[in-house]
N, C-alpha and C positions, 0 to 999 in steps of 0.2 A: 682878269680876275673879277667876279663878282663884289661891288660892292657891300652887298651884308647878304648875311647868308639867311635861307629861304628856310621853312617850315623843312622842304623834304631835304633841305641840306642839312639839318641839324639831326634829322630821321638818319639819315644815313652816320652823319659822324658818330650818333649814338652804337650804331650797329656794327661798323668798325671798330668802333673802341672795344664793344661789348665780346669781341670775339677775339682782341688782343692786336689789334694792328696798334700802330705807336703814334707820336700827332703828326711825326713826318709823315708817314703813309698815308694817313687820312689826308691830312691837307693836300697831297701830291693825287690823289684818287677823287677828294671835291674840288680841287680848282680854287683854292684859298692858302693865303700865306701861314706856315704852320702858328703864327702869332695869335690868329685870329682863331683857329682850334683851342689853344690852350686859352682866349679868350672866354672862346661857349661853354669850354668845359668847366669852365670855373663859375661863371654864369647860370649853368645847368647844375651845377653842385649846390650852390643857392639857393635856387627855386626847389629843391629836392627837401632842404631842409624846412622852406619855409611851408613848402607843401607836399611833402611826401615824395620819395623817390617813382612809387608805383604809378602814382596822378603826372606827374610829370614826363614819364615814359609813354605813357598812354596816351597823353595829349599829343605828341611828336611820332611817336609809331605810327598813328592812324594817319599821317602824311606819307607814309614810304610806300610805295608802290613797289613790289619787289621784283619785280623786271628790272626797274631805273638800278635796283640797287644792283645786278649783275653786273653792271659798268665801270 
């Protein structure tokens, strides 16, 4: 397992969550202990309030290459 997770791993969790997978599946799909999902997401909910949820997406989307995300 990766020790901290990457710009496009956080793209990706974003895009799994967004579409309803759960933090098992996500973690089990990026290669991270589901601990460390409910980590980012809570992390990520932060950063949304202090800076908008839309600025916050955008910054982390423009990392996802959506081939990588087929995987």
């Amino acid at each position: 397992m990766p020790k901290r997770m990457t710009e496009v791993m956080t793209a990706q969790m974003i895009m799994f969550r967004g579409v309803g997978f759960n933090q098992g599946k996500i973690a089990k799909k990026i290669g991270v202990a589901p601990a460390t999902i409910s980590y980012q997401l809570n992390r990520l909910r932060k950063l949304a309030e202090e800076h908008g949820a839309k600025d916050v997406f955008e910054y982390y989307i423009k990392a996802l290459d959506f081939e990588d995300a087929k995987k």
